[in-house]
PyMOL Python script that loads the backbone (N, CA, C, O; Angstrom):
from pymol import cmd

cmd.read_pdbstr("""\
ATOM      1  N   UNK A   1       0.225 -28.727 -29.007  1.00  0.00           N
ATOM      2  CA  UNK A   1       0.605 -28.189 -30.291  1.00  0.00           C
ATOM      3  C   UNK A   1      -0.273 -27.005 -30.688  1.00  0.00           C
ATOM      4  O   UNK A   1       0.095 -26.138 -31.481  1.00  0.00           O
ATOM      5  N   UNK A   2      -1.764 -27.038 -29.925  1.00  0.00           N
ATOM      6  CA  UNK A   2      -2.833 -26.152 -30.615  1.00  0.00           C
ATOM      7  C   UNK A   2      -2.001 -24.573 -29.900  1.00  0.00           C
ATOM      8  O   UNK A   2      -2.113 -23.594 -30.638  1.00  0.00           O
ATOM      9  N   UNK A   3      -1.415 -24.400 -28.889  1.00  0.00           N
ATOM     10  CA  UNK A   3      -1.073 -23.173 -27.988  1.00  0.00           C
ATOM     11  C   UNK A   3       0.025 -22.754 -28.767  1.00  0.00           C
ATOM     12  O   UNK A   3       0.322 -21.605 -28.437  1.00  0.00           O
ATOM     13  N   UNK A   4       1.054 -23.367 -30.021  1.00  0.00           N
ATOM     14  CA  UNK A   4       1.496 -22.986 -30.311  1.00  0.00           C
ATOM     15  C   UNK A   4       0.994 -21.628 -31.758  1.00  0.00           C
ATOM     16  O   UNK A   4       1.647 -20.687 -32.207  1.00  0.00           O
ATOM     17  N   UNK A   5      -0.069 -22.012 -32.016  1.00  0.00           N
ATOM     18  CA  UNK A   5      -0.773 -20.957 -32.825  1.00  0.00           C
ATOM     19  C   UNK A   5      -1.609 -19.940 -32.460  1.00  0.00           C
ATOM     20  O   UNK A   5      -2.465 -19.270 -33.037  1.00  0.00           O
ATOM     21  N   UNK A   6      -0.904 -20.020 -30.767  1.00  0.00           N
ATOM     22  CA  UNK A   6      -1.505 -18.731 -30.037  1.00  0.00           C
ATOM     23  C   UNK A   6      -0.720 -17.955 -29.510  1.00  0.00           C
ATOM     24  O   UNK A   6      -0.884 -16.738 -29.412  1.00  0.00           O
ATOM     25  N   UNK A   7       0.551 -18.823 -28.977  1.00  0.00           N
ATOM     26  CA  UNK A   7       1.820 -18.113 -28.785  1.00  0.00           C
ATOM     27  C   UNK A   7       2.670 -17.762 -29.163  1.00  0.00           C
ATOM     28  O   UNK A   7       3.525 -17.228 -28.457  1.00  0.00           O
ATOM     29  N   UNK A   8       2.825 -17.988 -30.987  1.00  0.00           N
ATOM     30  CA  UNK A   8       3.945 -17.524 -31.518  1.00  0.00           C
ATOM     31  C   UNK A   8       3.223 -16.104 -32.217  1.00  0.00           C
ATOM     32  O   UNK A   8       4.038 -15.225 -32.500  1.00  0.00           O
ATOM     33  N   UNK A   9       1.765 -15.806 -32.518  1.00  0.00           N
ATOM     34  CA  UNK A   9       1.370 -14.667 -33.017  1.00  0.00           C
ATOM     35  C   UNK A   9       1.825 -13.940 -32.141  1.00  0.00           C
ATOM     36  O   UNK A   9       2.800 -13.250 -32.438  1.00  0.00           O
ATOM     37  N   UNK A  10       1.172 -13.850 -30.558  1.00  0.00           N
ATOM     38  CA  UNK A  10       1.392 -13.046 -29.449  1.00  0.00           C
ATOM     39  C   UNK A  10       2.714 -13.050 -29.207  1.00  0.00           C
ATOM     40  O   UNK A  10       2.873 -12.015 -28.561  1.00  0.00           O
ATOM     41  N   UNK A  11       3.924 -13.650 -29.340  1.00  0.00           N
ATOM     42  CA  UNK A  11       5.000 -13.254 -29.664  1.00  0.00           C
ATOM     43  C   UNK A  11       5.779 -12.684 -30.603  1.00  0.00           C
ATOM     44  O   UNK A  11       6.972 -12.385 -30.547  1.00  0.00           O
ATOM     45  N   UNK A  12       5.130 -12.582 -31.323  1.00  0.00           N
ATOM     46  CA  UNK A  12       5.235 -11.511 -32.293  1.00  0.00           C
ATOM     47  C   UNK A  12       5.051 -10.198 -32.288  1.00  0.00           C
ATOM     48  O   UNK A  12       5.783  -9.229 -32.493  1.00  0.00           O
ATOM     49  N   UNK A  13       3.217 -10.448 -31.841  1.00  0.00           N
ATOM     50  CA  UNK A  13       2.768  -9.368 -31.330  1.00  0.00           C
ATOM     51  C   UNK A  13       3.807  -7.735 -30.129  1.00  0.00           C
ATOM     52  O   UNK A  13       4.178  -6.563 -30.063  1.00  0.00           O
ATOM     53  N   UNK A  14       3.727  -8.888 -29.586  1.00  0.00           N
ATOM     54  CA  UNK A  14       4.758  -8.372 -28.101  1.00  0.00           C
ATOM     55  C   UNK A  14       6.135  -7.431 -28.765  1.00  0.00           C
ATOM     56  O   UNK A  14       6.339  -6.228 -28.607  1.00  0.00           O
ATOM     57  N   UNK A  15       7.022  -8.495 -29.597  1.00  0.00           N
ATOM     58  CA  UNK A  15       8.171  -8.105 -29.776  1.00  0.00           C
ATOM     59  C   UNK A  15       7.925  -6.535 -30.550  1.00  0.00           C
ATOM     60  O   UNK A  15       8.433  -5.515 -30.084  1.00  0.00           O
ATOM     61  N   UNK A  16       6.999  -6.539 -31.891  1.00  0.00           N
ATOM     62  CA  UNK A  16       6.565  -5.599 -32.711  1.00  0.00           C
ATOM     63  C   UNK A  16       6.465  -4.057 -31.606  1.00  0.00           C
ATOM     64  O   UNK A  16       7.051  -2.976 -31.538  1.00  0.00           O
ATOM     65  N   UNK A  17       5.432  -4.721 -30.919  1.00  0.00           N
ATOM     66  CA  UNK A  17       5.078  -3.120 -29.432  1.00  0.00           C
ATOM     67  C   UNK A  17       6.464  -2.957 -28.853  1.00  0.00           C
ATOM     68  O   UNK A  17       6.863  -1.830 -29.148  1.00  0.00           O
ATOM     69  N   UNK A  18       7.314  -3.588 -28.184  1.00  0.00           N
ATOM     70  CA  UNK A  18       8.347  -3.332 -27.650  1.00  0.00           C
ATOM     71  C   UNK A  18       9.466  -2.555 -29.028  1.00  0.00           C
ATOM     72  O   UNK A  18      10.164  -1.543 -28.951  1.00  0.00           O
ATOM     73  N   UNK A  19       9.351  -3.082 -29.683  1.00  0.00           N
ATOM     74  CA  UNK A  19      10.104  -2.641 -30.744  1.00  0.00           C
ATOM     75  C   UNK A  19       9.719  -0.863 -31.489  1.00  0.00           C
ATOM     76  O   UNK A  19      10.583  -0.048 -31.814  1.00  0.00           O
ATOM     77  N   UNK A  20       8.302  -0.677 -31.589  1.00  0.00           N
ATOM     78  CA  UNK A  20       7.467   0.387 -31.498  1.00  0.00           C
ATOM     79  C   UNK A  20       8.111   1.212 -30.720  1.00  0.00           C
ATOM     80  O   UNK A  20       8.759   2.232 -30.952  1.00  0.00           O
ATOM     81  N   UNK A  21       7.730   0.376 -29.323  1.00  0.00           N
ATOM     82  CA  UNK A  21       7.876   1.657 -27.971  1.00  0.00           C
ATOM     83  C   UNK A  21       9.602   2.214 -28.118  1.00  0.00           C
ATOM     84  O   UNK A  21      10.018   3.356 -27.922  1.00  0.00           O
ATOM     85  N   UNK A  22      10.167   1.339 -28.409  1.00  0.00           N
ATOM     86  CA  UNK A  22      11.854   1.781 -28.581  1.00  0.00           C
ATOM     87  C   UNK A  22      12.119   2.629 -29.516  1.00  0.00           C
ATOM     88  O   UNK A  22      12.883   3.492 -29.084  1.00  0.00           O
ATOM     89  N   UNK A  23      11.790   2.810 -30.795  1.00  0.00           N
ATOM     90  CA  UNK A  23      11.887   3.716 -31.757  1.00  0.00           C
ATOM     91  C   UNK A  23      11.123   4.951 -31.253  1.00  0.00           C
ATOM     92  O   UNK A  23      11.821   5.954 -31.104  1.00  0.00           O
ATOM     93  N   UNK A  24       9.953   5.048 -30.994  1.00  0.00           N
ATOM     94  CA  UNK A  24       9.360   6.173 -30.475  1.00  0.00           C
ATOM     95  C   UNK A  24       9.837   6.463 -29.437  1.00  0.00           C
ATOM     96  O   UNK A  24       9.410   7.610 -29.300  1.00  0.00           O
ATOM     97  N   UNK A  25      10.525   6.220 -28.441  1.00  0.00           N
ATOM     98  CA  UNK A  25      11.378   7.024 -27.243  1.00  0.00           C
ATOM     99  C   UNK A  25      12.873   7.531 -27.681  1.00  0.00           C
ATOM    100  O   UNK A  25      13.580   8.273 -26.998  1.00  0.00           O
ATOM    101  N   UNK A  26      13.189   7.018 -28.872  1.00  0.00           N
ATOM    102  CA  UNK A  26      14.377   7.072 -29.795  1.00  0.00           C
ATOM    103  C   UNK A  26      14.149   8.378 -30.335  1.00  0.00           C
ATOM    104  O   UNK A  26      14.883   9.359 -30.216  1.00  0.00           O
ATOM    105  N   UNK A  27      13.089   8.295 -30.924  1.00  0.00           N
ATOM    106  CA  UNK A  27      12.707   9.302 -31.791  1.00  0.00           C
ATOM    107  C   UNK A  27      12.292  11.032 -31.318  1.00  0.00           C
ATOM    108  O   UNK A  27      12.416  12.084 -31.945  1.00  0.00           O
ATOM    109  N   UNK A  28      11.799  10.753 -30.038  1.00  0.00           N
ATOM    110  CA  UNK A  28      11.066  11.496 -28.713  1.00  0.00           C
ATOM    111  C   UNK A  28      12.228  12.207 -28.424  1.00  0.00           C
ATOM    112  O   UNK A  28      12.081  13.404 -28.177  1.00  0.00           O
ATOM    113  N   UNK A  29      13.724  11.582 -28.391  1.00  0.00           N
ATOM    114  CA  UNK A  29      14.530  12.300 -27.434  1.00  0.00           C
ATOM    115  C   UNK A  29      14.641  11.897 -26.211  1.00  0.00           C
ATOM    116  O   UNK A  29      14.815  12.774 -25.365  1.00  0.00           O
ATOM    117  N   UNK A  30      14.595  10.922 -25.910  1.00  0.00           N
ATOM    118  CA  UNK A  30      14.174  10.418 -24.457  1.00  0.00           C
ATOM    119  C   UNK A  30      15.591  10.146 -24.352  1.00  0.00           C
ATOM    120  O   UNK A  30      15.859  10.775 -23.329  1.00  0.00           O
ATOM    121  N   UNK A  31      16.772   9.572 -24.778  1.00  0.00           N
ATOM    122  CA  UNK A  31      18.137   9.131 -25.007  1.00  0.00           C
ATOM    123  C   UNK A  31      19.129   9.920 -25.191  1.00  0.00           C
ATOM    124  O   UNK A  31      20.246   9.406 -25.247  1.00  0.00           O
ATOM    125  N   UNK A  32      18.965  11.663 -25.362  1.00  0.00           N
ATOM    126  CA  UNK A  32      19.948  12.807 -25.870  1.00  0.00           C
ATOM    127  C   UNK A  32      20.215  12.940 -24.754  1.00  0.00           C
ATOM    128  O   UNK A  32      21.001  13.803 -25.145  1.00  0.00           O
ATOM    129  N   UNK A  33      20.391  12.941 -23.347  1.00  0.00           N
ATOM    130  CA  UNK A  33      21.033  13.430 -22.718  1.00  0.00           C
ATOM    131  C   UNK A  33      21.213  12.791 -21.412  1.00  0.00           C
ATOM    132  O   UNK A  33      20.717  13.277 -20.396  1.00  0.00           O
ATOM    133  N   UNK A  34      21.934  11.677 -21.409  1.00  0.00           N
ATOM    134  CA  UNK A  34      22.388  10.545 -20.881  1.00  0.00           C
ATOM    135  C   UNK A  34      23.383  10.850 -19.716  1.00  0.00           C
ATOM    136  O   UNK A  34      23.455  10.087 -18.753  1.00  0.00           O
ATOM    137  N   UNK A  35      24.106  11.910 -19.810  1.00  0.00           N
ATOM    138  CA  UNK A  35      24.710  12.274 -18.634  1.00  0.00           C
ATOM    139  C   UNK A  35      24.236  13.526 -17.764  1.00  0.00           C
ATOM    140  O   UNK A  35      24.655  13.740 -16.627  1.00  0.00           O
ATOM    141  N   UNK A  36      23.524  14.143 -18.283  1.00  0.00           N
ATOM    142  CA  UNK A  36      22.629  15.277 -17.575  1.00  0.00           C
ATOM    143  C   UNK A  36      22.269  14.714 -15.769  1.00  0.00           C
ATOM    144  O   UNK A  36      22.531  15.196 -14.667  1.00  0.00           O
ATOM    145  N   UNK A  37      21.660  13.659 -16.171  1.00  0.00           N
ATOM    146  CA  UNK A  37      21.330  13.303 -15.107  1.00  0.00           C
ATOM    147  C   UNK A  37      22.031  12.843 -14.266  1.00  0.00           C
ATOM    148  O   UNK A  37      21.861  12.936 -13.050  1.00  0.00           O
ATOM    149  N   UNK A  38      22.884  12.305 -14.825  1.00  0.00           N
ATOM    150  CA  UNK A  38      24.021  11.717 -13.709  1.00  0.00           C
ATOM    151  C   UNK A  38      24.700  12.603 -12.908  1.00  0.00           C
ATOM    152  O   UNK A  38      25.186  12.378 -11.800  1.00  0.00           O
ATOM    153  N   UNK A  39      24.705  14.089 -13.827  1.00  0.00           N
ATOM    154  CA  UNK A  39      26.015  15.477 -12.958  1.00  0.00           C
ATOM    155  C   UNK A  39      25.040  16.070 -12.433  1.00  0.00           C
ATOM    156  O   UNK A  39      25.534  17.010 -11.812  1.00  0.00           O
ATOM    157  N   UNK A  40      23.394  16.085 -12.253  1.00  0.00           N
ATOM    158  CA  UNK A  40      22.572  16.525 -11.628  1.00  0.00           C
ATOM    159  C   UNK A  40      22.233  15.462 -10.308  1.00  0.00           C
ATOM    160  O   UNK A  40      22.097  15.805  -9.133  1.00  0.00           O
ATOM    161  N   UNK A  41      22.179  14.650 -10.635  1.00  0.00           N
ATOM    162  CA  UNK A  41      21.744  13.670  -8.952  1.00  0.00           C
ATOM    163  C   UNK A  41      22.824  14.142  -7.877  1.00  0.00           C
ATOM    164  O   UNK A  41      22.253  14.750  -6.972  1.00  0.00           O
ATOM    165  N   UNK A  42      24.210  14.055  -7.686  1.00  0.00           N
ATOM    166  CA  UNK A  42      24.862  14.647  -6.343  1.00  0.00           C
ATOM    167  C   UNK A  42      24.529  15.602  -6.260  1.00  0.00           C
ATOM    168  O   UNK A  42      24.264  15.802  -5.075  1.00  0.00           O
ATOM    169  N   UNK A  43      24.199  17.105  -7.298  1.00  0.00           N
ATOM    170  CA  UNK A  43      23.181  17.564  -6.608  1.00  0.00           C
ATOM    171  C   UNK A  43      21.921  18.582  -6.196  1.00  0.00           C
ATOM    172  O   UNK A  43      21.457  19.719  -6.103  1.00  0.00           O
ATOM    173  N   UNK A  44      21.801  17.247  -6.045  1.00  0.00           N
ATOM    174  CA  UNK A  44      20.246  16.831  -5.197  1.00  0.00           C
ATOM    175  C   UNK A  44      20.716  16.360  -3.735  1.00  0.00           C
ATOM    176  O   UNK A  44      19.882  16.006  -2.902  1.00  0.00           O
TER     177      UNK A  44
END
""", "prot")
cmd.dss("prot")
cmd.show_as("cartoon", "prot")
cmd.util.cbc("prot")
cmd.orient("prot")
């Protein structure tokens, strides 16, 4: 029972950073241009 007041912070923790990192690559532009790459790989 005691691990549960270690693992639900750090799951929290976790979700918050992942959630972070998603808005800031959102925000970055990392997501505008989703097919660029796809009509550029054949070629290569």
């Amino acid at each position: 029972m005691e691990i549960l007041y270690l693992m639900i912070p750090l799951g929290v923790v976790l979700v918050a950073a992942a959630g972070a990192a998603l808005i800031w690559a959102v925000r970055d532009g990392q997501y505008d241009d989703l097919d660029g790459v796809a009509r550029r790989m054949p070629d290569d």
